[in-house]
C-alpha positions in Angstrom: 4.1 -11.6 9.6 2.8 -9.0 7.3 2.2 -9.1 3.8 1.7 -7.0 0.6 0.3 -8.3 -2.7 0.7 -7.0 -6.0 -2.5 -7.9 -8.0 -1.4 -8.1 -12.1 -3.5 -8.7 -15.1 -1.5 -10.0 -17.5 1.8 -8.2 -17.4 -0.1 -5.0 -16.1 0.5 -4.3 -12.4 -2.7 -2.5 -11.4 -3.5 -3.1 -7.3 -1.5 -3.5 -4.2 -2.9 -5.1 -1.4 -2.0 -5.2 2.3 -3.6 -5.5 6.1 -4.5 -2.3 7.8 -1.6 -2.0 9.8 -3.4 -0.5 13.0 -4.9 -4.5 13.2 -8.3 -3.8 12.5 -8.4 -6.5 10.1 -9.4 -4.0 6.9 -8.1 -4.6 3.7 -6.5 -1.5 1.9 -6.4 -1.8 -1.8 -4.4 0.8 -3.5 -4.9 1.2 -7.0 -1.2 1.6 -8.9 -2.6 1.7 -12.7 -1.8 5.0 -14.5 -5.7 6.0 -15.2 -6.8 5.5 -11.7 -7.3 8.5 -9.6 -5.9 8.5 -6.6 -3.4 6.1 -7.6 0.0 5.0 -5.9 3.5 4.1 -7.1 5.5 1.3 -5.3 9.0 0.1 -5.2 10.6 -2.8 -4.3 14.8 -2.4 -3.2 17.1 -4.8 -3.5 16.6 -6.5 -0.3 13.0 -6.8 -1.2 11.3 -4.4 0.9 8.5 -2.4 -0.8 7.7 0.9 -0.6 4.5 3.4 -1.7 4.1 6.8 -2.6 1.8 8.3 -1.5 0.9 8.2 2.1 -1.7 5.7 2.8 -4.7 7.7 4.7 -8.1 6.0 5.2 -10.7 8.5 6.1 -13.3 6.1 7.3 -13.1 3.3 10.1 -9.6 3.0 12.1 -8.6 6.4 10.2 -5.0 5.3 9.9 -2.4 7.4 7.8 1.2 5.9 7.2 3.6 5.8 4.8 5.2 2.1 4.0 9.1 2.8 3.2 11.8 0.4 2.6 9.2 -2.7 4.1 8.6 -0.5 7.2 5.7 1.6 8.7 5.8 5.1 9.4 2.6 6.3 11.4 1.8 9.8 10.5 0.7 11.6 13.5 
């Protein structure tokens, strides 16, 4: 089962967190507080599923680029 985290401080959302979903075992933390640059924006519907905005694209390592949508990933070839 995969997983995303949203990271808060306080009543501040400022990280989401997830598995690379390639299963190279890397963390990806996205940054979704309004000062950061790059910075994402999530949503959750109402069955729960998250999605971000942007793309996700790491340029080092496993070099994966996705898009997460309604709780489902969408490889970007």
């Amino acid at each position: 089962m995969r997983s995303i985290v949203l990271a808060q401080d306080g009543r501040e959302d400022w990280c989401v967190g997830l598995q690379c979903p390639c299963g190279c075992g890397r963390t990806i933390e996205l940054l979704v507080i309004e000062e950061a640059h790059p910075r994402w924006d999530y949503s959750v519907d109402a069955k729960g599923s998250p999605s971000l905005h942007p793309s996700v694209w790491l340029t080092n390592g496993c070099r994966s680029h996705f898009w997460l949508k309604n709780g489902r990933i969408h490889w970007c070839h």
